[in-house]
Every structure is written in C-alpha cells, then in structure tokens.
C-alpha positions in Angstrom: -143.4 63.6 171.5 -139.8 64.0 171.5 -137.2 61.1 170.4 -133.6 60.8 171.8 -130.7 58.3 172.5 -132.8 57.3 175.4 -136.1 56.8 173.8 -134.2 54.1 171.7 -135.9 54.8 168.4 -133.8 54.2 165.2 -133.8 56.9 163.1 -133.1 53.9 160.0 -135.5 51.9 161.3 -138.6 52.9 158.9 -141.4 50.8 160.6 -140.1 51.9 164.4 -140.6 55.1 163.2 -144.0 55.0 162.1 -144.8 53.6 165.2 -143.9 56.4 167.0 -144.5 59.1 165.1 -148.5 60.8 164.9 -149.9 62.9 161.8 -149.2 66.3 163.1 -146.0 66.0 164.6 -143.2 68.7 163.4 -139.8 66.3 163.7 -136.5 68.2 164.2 -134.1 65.5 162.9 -130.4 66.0 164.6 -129.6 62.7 164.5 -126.5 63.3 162.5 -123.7 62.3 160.9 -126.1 62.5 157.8 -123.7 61.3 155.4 -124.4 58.1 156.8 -128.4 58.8 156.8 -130.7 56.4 155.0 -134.4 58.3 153.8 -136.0 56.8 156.5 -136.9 59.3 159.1 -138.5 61.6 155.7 -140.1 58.1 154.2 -141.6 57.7 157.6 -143.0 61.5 157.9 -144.4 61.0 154.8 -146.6 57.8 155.5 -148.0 59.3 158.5 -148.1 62.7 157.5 -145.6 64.5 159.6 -143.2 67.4 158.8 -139.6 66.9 159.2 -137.1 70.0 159.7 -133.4 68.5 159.7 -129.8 70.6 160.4 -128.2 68.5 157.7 -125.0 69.7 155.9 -124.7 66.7 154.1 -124.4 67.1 150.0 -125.0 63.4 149.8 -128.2 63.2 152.1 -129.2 66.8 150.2 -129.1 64.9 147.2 -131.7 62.0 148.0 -134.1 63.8 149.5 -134.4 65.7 146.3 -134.5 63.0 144.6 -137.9 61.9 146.0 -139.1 65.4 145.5 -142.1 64.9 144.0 -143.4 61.9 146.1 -142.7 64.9 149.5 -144.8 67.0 147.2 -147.7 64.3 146.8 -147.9 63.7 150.1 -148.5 66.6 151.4 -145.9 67.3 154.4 -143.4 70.1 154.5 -139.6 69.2 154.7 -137.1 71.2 155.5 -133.8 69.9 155.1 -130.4 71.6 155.5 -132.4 73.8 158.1 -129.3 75.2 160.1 -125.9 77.3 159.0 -125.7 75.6 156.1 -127.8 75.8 154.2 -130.8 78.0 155.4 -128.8 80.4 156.7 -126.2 81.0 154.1 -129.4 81.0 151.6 -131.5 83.6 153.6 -128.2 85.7 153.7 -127.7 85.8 149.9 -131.4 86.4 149.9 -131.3 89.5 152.2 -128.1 90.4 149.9 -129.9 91.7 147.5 -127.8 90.2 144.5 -130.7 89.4 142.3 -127.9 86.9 140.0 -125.5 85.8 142.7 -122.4 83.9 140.8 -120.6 82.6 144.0 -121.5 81.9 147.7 -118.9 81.1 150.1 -120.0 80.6 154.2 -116.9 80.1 156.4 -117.0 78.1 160.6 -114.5 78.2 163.2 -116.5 76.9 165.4 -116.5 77.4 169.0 -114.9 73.6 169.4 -114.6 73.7 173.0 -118.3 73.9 173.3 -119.5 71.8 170.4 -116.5 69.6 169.6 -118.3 65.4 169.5 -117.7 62.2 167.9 -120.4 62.7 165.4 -119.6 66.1 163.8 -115.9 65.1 164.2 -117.1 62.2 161.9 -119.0 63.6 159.4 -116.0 66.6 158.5 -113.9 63.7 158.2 -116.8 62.3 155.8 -116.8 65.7 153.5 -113.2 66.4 153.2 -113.0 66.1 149.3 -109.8 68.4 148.8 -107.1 70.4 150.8 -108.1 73.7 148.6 -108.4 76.5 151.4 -110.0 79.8 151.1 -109.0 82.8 153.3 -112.1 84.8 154.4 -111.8 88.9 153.2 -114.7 89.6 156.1 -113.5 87.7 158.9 -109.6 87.0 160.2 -110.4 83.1 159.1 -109.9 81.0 156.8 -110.3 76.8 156.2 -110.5 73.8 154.2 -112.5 72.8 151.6 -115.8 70.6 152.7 -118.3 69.0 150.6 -121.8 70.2 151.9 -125.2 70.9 150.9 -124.6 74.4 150.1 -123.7 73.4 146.3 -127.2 71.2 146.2 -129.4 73.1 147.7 -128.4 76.8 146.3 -128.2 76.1 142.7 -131.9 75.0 142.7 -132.6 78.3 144.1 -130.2 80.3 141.9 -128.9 78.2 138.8 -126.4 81.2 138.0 -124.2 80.3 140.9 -121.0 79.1 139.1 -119.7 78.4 142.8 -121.4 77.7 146.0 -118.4 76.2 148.6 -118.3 76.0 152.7 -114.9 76.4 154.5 -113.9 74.9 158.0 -111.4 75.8 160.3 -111.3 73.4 162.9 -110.8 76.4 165.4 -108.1 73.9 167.0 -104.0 74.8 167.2 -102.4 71.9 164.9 -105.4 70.4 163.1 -106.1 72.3 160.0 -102.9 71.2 158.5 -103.7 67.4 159.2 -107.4 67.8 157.5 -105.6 69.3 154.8 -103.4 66.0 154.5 -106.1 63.6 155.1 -108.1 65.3 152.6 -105.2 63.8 150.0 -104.4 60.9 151.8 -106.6 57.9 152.6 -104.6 56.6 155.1 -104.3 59.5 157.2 -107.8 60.0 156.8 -108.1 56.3 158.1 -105.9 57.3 160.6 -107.9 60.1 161.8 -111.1 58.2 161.7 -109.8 55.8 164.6 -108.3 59.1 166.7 -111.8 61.0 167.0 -112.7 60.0 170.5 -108.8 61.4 171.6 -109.2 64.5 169.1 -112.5 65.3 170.6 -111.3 65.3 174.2 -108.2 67.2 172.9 -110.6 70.1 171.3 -113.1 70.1 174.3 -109.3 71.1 176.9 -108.0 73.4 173.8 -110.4 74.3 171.9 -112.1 77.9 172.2 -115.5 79.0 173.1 -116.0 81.7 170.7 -117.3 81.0 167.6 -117.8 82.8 164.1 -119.7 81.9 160.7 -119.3 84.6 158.0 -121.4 84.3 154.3 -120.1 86.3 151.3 -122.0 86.5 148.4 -121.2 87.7 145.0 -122.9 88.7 141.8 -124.3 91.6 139.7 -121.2 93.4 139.8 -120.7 93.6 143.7 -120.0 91.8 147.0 -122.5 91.3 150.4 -121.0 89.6 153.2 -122.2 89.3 157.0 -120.4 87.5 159.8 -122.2 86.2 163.2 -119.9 85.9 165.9 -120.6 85.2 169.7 -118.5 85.1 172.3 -120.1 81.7 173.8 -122.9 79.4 172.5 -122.1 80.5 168.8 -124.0 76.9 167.6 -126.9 79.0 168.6 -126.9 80.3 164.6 -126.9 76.5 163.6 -129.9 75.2 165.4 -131.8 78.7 165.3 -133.3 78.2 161.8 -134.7 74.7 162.8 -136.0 76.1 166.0 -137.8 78.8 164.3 -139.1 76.5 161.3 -140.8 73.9 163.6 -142.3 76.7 166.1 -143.7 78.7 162.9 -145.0 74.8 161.6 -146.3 73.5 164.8 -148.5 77.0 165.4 -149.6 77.0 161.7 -147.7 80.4 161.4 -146.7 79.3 158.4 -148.0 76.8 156.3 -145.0 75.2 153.7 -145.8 72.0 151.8 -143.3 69.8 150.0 -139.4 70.1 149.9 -138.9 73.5 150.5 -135.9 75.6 148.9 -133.4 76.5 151.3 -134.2 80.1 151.4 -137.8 79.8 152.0 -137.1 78.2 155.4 -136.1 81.4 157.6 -136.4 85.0 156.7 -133.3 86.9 157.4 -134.8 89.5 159.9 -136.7 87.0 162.1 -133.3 85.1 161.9 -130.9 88.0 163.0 -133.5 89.2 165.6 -133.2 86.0 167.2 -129.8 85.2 167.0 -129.6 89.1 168.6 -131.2 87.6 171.5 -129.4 84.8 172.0 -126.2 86.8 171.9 -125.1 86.4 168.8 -124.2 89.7 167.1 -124.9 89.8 163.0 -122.8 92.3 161.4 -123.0 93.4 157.6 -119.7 93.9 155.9 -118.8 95.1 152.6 
C-alpha cells in the first residue's frame, strides 16, 4: 500500500496509522519537515510489525527515535532512519574511506534548487539554522552554512572518536546564503523568512539551477578521503537512493536488519555508487 497527500492519512495520527498499515509492510517515510515529526509513524510500525525507512536529516527526530531504541529492538522491526544523503550516505562514505578512527566528517549540498526547491525543505533549513559558521569545501568549488542535522547523532554512535561530524548548505540560490547567515543570528529575520517561503520557493524554482552536487570529506588516522556526486540534473537522486535501495533489499528479504540500525549499515557504498552511476549521477573520489 502506498500513503500520500491524497490518501489522507496523518502521519501524527498513531491509531490512523495502524489502521492502515499490515505486518509486512516496508514504509518509506518522506513526510517531512521532520523537525516537526512526532514518533508516530515508528510507534505505529512497531505495533503492527512493519519496517519504516525514513530520509530524515533532522538531529531532533534522530534523537527520539534513539531514544526508544530498545523498545525498536524488542519488537522486532527494522528502522532505518536518516536513510538518504544525510546520514546513510555520508556514513557509507566514511565507511568505504577506509579511516578506521575518523575524527571529523563534513558532507556539503548545493542542491539543484530549481528542481527540488518546496515549502517543506525550505522549512525545515530554516528549522536547523543554529549558527552563521560557514565552511568552504577543499573538494568541491562550494561552500555553506552551518545546519544542525543528524549527521552529529547518528555518526558518533557508529564512531565515538569523531570530535566533529557537521553538514553545510548552500542554498545554490544568487542572494540567499548571506540572509540564512543573518537569520541564523537573528530571530526576527528568521521570522521574517518563515512567512516569505512560498515567494522564496517560487523565486528558487525561476533562478535556481538544475545541477546539483553533495561532496563528503572524512578525516582521521593521519589522512583525508573525500568523494563528491555531482549530476547535471535529478542530483536528489543521491538523497532518495539509499531509501529506495533499503526498502527493495527489505521487502525481497535480501537483507534481513532488525532494530534501529546504525547509519552505515543501511547502504553499502558500492551498491550505492553503482546506482547512483545509473541514474546519472557521477561519484568521484578525491584526495
């Protein structure tokens, strides 16, 4: 079964849920922004025993549902949550590194905003803007703000030597890094922003660009692995890829994962690349 805007179930709506939902069923949860997100959807999954793969980047949302890891444990689903760029593939990346005691992980997005640009990501960056630091990326000719995401959940539990795990956004629109970076410090302009989304998502759909590039460096043991995807069009295809694999290797039984699984169990790094490859998203390793 498949649930959508026009199906009219609420993904906060517990006992909905459970009423729709069968034991068996392998849920892709895109029903973002998650910072808003109750524990319903997972709560739901678990009574009826259902897996749930999400494409959460929310630090907040990251942070509940491992909170309840050992009830997702008892029951016996799998959940997968952060299953997109961040954090599954950022983590499968520092696992294909190498780096056996990574100390920092950075993964930078300029995302290809004419394509992708909508109220409810729009939203949820306005949600995770926690400081105007910026980063310039050494692998890629990008750089961006400063965004609270699941990355520094979701990695440490895999890798508790990581003094440092941070995403970067450029908004990949002419004019709007420098107000994030203001409404990052001011409340008001944040506000401000908030009540403009519907105009700035128009604005990056007419100026925006259609290419689109993520790039992950990792460092530790004395050296550096990075890789950057990059695509020319449909560059969200390395967000939703991880998710798409996950639930086809669930729903066949390809794989069999129980309990919250750590973000770099969710995708291997091969199948990953050899997919994005086909999809037309070039991986490239650098440094």
């Amino acid at each position: 079964m498949a649930a959508s805007r026009r199906t009219g179930v609420d993904v906060q709506d517990r006992s909905a849920l459970e009423a729709f939902l069968e034991a068996g069923d392998v849920i892709v949860d895109a029903a973002g922004p998650f910072q808003r997100r109750s524990p319903a959807v997972v709560e739901a999954a678990m009574r009826v025993e259902a897996d749930v793969v999400d494409l959460s980047d929310s630090a907040g949302y990251a942070r509940m549902l491992g909170a309840r890891r050992t009830a997702i444990e008892a029951s016996g689903v799998a959940v997968l949550t952060g299953c997109s760029a961040i954090s599954a593939v950022v983590a499968a990346a520092a696992r294909a590194s190498g780096i056996e005691v990574p100390v920092r992980v950075d993964a930078w997005l300029a995302p290809a905003s004419r394509e992708t640009a909508n109220a409810a990501t729009a939203r949820a960056l306005l949600a995770s803007l926690t400081s105007s630091r910026t980063r310039r990326c050494d692998v890629a000719a990008m750089g961006g703000i400063g965004v609270e995401s699941a990355l520094g959940v979701q990695l440490p539990v895999v890798w508790p030597s990581l003094r440092e795990a941070a995403f970067w956004v450029d908004p990949h629109v002419v004019g709007l890094a420098p107000l994030l970076r203001v409404a990052a410090r001011v409340r008001l302009v944040r506000t401000a922003l908030a009540a403009l989304v519907p105009a700035g998502v128009r604005l990056a759909r007419l100026a925006g660009t259609r290419d689109g590039t993520f790039a992950v460096r990792v460092e530790g043991d004395g050296r550096v692995a990075a890789w950057v995807f990059r695509a020319a069009q449909r560059s969200y295809i390395v967000a939703v890829a991880p998710a798409v694999l996950a639930a086809r290797d669930l729903a066949t039984g390809r794989r069999v994962l129980r309990g919250l699984v750590p973000a770099d169990e969710q995708v291997g790094f091969d199948v990953l690349a050899t997919y994005l490859h086909a999809h037309g998203v070039r991986v490239e390793r650098r440094l």
